[in-house]
C-alpha positions as CSV (number, residue, x, y, z in Angstrom):
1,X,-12.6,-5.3,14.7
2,X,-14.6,-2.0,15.2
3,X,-12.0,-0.1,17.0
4,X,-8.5,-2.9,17.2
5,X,-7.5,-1.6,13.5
6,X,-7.0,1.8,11.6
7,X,-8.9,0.7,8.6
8,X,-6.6,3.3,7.0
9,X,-8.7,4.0,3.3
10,X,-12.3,3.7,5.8
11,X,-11.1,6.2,7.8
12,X,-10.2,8.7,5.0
13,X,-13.3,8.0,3.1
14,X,-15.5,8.2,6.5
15,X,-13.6,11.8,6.7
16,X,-14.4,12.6,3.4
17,X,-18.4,12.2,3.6
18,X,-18.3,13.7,6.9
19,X,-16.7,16.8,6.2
20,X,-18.9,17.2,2.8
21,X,-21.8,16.6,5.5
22,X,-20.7,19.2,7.9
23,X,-19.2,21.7,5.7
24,X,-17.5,24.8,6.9
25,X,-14.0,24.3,8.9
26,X,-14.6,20.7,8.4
27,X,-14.2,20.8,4.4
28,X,-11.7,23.8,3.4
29,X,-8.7,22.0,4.6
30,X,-10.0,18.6,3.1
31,X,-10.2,20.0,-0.1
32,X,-7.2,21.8,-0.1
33,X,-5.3,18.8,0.8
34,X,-6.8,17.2,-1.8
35,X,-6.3,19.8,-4.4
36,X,-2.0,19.6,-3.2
37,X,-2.3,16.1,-2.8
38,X,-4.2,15.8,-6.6
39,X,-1.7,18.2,-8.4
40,X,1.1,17.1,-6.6
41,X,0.1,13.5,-8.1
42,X,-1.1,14.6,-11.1
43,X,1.9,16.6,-12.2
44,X,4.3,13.2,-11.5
45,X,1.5,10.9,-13.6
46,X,0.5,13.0,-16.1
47,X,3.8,14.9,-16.9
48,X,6.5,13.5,-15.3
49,X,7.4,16.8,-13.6
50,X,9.6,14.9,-11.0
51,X,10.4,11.2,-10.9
52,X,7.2,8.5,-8.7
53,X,10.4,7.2,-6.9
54,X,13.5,8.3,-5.5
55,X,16.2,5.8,-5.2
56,X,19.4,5.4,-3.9
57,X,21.1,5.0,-7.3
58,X,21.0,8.2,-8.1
59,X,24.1,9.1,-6.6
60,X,27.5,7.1,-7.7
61,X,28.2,5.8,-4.2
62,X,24.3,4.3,-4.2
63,X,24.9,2.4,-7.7
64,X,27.9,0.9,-6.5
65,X,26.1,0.0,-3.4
66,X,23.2,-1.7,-5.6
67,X,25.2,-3.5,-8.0
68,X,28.0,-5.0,-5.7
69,X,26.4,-5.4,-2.3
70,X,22.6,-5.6,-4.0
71,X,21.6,-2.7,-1.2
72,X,19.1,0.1,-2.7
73,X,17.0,1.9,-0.8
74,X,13.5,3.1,-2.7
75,X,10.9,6.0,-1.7
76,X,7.7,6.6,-3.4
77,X,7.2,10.1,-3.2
78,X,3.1,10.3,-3.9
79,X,0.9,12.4,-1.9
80,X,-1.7,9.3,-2.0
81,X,1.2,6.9,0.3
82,X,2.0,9.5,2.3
83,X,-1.6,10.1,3.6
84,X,-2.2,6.3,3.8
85,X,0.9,6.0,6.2
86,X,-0.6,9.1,8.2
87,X,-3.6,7.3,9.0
88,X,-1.9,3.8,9.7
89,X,-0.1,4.9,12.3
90,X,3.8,4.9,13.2
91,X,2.9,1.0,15.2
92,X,1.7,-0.7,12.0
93,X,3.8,1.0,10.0
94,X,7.0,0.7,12.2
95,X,6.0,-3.2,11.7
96,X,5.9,-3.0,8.2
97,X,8.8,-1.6,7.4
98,X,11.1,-3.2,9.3
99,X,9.6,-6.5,7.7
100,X,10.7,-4.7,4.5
101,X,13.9,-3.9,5.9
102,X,14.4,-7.1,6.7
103,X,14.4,-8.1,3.0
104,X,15.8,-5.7,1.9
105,X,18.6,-4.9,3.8
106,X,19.7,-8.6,5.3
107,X,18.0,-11.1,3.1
108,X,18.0,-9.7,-0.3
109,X,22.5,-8.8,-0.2
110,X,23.0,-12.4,1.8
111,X,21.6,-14.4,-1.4
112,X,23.9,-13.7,-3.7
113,X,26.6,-15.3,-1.1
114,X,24.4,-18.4,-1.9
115,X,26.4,-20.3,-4.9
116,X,23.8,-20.7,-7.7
117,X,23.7,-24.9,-7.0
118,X,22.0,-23.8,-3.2
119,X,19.9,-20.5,-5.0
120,X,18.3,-23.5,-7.6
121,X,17.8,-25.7,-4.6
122,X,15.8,-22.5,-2.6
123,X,13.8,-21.8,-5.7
124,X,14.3,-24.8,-8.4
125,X,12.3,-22.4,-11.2
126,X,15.6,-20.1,-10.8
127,X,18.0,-21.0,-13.7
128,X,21.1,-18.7,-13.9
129,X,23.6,-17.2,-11.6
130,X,22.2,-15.0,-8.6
131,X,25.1,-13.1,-8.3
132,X,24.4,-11.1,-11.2
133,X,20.7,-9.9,-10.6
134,X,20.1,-6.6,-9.6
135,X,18.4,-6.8,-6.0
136,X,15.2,-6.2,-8.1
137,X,14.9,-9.6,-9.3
138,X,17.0,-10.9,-6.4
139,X,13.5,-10.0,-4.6
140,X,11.1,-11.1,-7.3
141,X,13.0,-14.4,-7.4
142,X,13.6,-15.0,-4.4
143,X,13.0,-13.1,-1.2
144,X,9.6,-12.1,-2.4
145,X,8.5,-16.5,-1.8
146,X,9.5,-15.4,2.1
147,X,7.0,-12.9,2.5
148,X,4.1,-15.3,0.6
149,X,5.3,-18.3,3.0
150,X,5.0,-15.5,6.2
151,X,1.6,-14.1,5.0
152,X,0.3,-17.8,4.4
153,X,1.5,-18.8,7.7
154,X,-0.2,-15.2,9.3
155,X,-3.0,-15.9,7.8
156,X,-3.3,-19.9,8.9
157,X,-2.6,-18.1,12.2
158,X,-5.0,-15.7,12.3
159,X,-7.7,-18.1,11.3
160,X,-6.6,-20.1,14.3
161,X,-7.1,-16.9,16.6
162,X,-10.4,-16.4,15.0
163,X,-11.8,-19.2,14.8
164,X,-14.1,-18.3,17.8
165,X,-15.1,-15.6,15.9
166,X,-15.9,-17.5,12.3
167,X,-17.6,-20.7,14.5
168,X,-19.8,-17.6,16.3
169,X,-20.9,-15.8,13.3
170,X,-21.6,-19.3,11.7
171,X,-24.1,-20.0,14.4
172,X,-25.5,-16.6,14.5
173,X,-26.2,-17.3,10.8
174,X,-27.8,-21.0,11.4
175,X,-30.1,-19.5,14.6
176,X,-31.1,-16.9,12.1
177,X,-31.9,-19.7,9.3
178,X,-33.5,-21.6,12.1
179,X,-35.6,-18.6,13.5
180,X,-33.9,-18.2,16.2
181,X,-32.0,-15.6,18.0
182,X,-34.7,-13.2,16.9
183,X,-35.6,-10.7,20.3
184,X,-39.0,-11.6,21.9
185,X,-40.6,-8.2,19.9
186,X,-39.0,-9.1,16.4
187,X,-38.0,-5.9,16.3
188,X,-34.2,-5.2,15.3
189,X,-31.9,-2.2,15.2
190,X,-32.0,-0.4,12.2
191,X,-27.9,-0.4,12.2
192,X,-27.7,-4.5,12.7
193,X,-29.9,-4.9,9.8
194,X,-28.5,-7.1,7.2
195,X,-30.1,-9.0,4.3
196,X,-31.9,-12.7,5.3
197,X,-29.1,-15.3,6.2
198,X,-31.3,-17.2,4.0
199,X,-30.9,-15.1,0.7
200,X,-26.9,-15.4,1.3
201,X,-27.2,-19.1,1.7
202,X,-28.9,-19.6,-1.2
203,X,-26.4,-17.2,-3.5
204,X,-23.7,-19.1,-1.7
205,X,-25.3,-22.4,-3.0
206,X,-26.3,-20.6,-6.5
207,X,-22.7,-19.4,-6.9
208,X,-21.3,-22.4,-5.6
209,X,-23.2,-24.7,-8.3
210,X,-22.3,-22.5,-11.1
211,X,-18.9,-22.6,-10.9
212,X,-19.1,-26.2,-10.3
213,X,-20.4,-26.4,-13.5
214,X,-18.6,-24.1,-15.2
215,X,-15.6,-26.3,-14.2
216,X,-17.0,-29.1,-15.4
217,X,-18.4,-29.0,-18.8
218,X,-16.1,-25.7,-19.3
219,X,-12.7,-26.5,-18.0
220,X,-12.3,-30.0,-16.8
221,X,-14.5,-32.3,-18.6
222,X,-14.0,-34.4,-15.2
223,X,-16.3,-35.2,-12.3
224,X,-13.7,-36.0,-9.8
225,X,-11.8,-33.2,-10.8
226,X,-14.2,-30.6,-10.6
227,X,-15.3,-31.9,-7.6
228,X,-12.1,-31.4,-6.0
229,X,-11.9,-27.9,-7.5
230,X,-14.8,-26.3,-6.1
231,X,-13.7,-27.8,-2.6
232,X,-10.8,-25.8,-3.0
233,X,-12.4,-23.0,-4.0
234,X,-14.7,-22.8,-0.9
235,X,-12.7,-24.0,1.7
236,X,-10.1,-21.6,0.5
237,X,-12.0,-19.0,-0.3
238,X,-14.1,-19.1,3.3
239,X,-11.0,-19.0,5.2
240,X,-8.8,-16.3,3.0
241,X,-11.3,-13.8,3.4
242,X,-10.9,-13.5,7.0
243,X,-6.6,-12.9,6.1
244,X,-8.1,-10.5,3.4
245,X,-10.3,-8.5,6.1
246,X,-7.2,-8.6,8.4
247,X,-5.1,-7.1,6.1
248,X,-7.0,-4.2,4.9
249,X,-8.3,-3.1,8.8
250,X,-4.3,-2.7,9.1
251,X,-3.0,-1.2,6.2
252,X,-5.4,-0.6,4.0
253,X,-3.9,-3.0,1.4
254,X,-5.1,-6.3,0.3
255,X,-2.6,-8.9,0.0
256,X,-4.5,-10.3,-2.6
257,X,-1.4,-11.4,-5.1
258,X,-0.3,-13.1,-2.6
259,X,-2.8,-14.7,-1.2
260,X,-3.8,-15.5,-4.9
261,X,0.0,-17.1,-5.3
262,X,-0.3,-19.3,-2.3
263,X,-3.8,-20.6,-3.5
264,X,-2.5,-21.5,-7.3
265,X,0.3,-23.6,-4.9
266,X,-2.5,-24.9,-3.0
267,X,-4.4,-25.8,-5.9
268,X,-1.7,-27.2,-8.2
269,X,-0.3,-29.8,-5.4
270,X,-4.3,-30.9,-5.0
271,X,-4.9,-31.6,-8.3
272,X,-1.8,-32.9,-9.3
273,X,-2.3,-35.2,-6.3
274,X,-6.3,-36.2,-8.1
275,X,-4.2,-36.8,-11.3
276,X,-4.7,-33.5,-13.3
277,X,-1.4,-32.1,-14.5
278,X,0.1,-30.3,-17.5
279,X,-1.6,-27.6,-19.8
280,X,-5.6,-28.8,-18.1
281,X,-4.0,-28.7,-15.0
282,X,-2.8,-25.2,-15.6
283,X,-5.9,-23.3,-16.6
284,X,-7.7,-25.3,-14.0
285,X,-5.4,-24.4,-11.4
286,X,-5.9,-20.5,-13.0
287,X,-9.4,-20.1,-13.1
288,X,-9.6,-21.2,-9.2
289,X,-7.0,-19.2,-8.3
290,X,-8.8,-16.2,-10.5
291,X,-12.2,-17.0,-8.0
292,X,-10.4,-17.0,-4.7
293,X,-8.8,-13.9,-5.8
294,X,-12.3,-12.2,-7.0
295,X,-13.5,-13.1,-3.4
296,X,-10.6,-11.8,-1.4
297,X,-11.1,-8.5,-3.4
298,X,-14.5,-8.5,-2.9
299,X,-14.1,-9.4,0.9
300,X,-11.6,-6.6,1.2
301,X,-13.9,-4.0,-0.3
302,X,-16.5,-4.6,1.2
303,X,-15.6,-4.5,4.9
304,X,-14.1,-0.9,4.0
305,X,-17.4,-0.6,3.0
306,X,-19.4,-2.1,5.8
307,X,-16.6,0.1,8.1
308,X,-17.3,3.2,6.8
309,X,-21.1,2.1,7.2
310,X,-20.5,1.7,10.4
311,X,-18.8,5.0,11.5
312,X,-21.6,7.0,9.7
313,X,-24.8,4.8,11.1
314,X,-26.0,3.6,7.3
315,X,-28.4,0.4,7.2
316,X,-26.2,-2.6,6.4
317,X,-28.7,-4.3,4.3
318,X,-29.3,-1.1,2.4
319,X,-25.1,-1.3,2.1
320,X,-25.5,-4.8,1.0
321,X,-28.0,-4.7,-1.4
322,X,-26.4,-2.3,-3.5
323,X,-23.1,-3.9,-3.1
324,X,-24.5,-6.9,-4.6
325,X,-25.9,-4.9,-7.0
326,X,-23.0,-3.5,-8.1
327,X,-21.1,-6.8,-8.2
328,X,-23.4,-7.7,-10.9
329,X,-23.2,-4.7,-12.8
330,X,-19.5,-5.1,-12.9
331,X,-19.3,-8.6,-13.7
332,X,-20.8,-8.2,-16.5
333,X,-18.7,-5.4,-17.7
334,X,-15.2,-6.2,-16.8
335,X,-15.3,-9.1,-19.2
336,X,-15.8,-6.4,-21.9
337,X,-13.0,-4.2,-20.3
338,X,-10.3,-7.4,-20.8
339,X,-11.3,-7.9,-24.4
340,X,-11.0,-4.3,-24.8
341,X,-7.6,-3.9,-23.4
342,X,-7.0,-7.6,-25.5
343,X,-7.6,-6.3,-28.7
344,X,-5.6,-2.7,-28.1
345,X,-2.8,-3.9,-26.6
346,X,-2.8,-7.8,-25.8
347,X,-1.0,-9.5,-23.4
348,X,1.4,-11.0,-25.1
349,X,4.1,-9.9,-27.4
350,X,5.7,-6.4,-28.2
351,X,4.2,-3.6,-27.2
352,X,1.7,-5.7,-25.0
353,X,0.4,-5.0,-21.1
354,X,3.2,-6.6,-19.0
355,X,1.0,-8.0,-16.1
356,X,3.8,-8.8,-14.2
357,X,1.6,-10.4,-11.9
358,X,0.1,-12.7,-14.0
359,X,3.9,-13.3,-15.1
360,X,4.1,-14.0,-11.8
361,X,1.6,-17.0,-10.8
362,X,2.3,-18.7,-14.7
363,X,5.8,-19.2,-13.1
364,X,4.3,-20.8,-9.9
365,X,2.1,-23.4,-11.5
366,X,4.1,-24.2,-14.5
367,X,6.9,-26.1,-12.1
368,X,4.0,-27.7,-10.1
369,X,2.2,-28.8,-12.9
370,X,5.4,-29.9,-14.9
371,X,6.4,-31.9,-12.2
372,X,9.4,-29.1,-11.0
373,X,9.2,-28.5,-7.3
374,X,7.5,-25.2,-5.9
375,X,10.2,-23.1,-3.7
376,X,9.5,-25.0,-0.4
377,X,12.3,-23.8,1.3
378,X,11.6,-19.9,0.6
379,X,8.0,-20.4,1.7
380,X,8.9,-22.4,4.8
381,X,11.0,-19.6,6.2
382,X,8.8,-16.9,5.6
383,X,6.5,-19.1,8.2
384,X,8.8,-19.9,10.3
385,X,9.2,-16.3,10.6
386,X,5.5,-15.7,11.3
387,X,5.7,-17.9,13.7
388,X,8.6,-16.7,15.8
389,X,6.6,-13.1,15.6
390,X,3.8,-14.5,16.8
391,X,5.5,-16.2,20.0
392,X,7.0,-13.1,20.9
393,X,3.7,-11.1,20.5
394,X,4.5,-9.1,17.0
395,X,1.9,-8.8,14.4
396,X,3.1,-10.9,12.0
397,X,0.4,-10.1,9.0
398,X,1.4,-6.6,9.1
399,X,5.8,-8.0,9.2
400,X,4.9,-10.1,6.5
401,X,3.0,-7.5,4.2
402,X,6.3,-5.9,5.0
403,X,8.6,-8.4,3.3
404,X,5.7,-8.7,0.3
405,X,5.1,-5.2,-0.9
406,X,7.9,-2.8,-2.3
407,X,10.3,-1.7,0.1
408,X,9.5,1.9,-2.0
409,X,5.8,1.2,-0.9
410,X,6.4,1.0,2.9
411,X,8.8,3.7,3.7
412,X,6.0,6.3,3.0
413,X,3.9,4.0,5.6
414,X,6.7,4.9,8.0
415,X,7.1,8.5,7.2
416,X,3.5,8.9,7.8
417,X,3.4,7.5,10.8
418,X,6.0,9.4,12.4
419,X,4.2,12.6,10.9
420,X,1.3,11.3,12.7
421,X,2.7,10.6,16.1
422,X,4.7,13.7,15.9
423,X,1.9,15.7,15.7
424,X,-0.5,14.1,18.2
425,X,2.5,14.1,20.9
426,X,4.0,17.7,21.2
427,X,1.9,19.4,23.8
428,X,1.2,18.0,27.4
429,X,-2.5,18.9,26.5
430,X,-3.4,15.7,25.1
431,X,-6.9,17.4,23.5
432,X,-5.0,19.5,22.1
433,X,-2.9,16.6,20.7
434,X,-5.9,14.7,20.0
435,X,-7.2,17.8,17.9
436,X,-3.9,18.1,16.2
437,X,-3.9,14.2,15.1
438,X,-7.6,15.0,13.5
439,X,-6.9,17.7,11.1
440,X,-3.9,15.7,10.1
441,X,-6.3,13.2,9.6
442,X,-8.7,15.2,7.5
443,X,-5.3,16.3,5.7
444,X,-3.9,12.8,5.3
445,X,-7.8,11.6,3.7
446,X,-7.8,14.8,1.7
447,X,-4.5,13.5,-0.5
448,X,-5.6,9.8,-0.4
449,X,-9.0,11.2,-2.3
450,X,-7.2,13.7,-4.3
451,X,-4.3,11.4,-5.6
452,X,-7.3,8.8,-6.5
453,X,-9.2,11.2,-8.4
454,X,-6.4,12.9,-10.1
455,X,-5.0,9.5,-11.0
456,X,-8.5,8.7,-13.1
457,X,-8.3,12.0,-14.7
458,X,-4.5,11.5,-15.7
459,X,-5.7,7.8,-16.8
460,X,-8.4,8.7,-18.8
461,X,-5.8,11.7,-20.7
462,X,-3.5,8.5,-21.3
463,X,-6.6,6.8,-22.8
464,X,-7.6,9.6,-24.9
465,X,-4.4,9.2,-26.5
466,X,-2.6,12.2,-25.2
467,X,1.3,11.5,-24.1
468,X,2.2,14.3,-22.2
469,X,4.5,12.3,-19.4
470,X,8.2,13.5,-20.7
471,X,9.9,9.8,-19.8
472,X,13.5,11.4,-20.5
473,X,13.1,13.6,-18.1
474,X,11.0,11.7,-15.2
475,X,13.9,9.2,-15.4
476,X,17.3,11.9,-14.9
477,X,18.7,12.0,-12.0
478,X,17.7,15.8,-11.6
479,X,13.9,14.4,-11.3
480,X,14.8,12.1,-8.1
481,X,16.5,15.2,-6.7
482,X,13.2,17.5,-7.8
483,X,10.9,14.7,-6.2
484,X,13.4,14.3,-2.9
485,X,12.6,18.4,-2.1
486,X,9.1,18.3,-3.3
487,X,8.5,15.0,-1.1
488,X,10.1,17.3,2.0
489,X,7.8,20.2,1.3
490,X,4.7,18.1,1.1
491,X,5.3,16.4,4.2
492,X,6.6,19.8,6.2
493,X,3.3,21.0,4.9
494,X,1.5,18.1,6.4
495,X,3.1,18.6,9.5
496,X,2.5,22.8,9.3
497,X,-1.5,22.2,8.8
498,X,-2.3,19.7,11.4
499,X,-0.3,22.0,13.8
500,X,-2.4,25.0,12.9
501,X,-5.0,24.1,15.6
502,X,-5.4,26.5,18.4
503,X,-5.2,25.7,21.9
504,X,-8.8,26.1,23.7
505,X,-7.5,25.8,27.2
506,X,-5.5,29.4,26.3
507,X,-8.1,32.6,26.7
């Protein structure tokens, strides 16, 4: 996976160390990037000096669109996506978006031709007439199942094309439990270091026994039950994290939501099948869906990690160690964080957090669990999709995070992109176009760091109770228009730097 994938947020971080490193040319257009790229955000966060997203509404023409032929088109305008699309490249992102399009454009106006007898038979949670949702919740409801049935099915497919791969590293890890597959002088290369196979096993089994009994005397009060739980959890789990790995070499996104969703189906039809159902069945089904998703984050974090370690020559057990480390540290702080945010806001009630995702997998397992069927239907064509991609040789991971993410999210992938081939195509002196595609690069990482860090700073001014975000105006139409010509001069900017390299092969 070394050099197949972009590994969009590994590249931007490996460009921020190494400039930092080397100083000089290398750092002054980073950090100016990342100063535009961390006012630019921090002015749209913090202020609401022009609106996060420009939409098609905003115009007369562009409501009527939306609310008769449910057709909106949505642009995030942050300096952060526009550098992430920069780095994934106009393939990937080309993929992406017309997954999205897709969706968006075909999918999401054909529904509400559907009467609403065939839209409760397509997703039998859906109570109502589909005719009158906004193409919002027309997605949410509905086309949104397509793209978790496509990256289910991409990922079942990708652990098929890998499995060469997983059986390999599996027997790389029993030779080294074994003793074997050690070279005749014992010595090994300082960058294939990693901690003892051993150690892993053992935390595997550690972790593995815990929540075992966690599910037991905490949750299920059942040995068959919990039993069948922590089979699901690390067959599910194992296998996942490879579709997690996948996803963030490509995009730099973790489908973990949705990867999350399919396991609470996963989960519910298992145990409903051992005889566990209603409000038991529900928390159980929650708490493994809450591990698989911890792992899949984890997973996808730390090959990012492990990537970047890579590209710079760090010791992977020195990498590991402190990961691990860290793992700990915030385990047992994030529990603290929740009750925190519990206490301030809750999660339930007026005024509370919204966790729309969380909103999101209640409504998958309370059908399952109540004995109302899942969406079936949805989730079968979003493989069948997959499926036809992958016959005709079309990444169907990266077309299916397509039809799962925002259609505002994945436009900026595709504007970036083209920046980025634009750039590295416009002279028949491909170093020079090689050169070109670098400092865009360096540019692209430099508003991908300086959107993250402005984004804490504007957080932590939110915490602090200071409301300085004027919501009036961040919502007017004049703010789309404002972040429509701020969005053009940040990306004619973008295309202005990286073209600012001379040409060597000129005296």
């Amino acid at each position: 996976m070394h050099g197949k994938y972009p590994f969009p947020e590994a590249t931007a971080t490996t460009q921020v160390l190494i400039s930092g490193e080397k100083g000089g040319n290398q750092a002054k257009p980073l950090i100016m990037a990342g100063l535009i790229g961390g006012i630019y955000d921090f002015i749209v966060s913090t202020f609401g000096g022009w609106a996060e997203v420009f939409t098609s509404r905003v115009t007369t023409a562009g409501t009527i669109l939306a609310n008769r032929a449910k057709i909106v088109f949505k642009l995030n305008v942050g300096a952060a996506v526009l550098g992430l699309g920069y780095i994934v490249g106009l393939k990937y992102a080309a993929i992406i978006t017309i997954g999205s399009a897709l969706v968006w454009f075909v999918i999401v106006p054909l529904l509400p031709l559907a009467s609403d007898a065939l839209a409760t038979t397509l997703n039998p949670a859906f109570a109502g007439s589909i005719a009158a949702l906004p193409p919002e919740e027309i997605f949410s409801e509905f086309a949104r199942h397509i793209g978790i049935g496509g990256i289910a099915m991409a990922g079942i497919i990708g652990i098929i094309n890998s499995w060469d791969i997983i059986k390999g590293a599996v027997g790389l890890a029993a030779n080294e439990m074994r003793g074997k597959g050690v070279k005749a002088d014992g010595k090994i290369k300082r960058t294939e270091l990693d901690i003892p196979m051993k150690i892993i096993s053992i935390g595997t089994i550690v972790t593995l026994i815990a929540t075992f009994v966690f599910f037991y005397f905490g949750v299920v009060h059942n040995l068959l039950h919990a039993v069948v739980a922590i089979l699901i959890v690390a067959v599910i789990a194992f296998l996942f994290t490879t579709v997690a790995a996948n996803a963030i070499a490509i995009v730099g996104t973790n489908p973990v939501s949705g990867m999350t969703l399919m396991t609470l189906i996963l989960a519910s039809v298992i145990l409903v099948a051992a005889g566990l159902k209603g409000t038991s069945g529900m928390v159980a089904a929650m708490l493994i869906g809450g591990v698989v998703c911890t792992a899949l984050s984890m997973a996808g974090g730390f090959i990012t990690d492990l990537k970047i370690g890579y590209w710079i020559g760090s010791t992977p057990k020195k990498q590991e160690t402190w990961k691990f480390l860290g793992t700990l540290v915030s385990a047992a702080t994030v529990g603290g964080v929740i009750m925190i945010l519990n206490k301030t806001y809750g999660f339930t009630g007026e005024g509370a957090l919204v966790a729309p995702q969380a909103n999101a997998m209640a409504a998958v397992i309370d059908p399952l669990m109540s004995g109302t069927r899942a969406p079936w239907i949805l989730y079968g064509i979003g493989a069948l999709i997959a499926i036809v991609l992958t016959i005709f040789k079309i990444p169907a991971l990266a077309f299916a995070l397509g039809m799962f993410i925002p259609f505002e999210l994945n436009i900026p992938l595709l504007i970036g992109g083209f920046i980025s081939w634009y750039v590295s195509s416009r002279s028949n002196n491909q170093a020079l176009n090689m050169a070109r595609k670098e400092k865009g690069t360096l540019l692209a990482s430099g508003f991908i760091a300086g959107g993250a860090l402005m984004g804490v700073v504007s957080a932590a001014i939110k915490f602090a109770g200071a409301d300085l975000r004027n919501d009036v105006w961040a919502e007017s139409a004049g703010a789309q228009w404002l972040a429509l010509g701020m969005y053009i001069l940040l990306c004619g900017y973008l295309v202005w730097d990286s073209m600012r390299v001379p040409n060597q092969s000129r005296s």
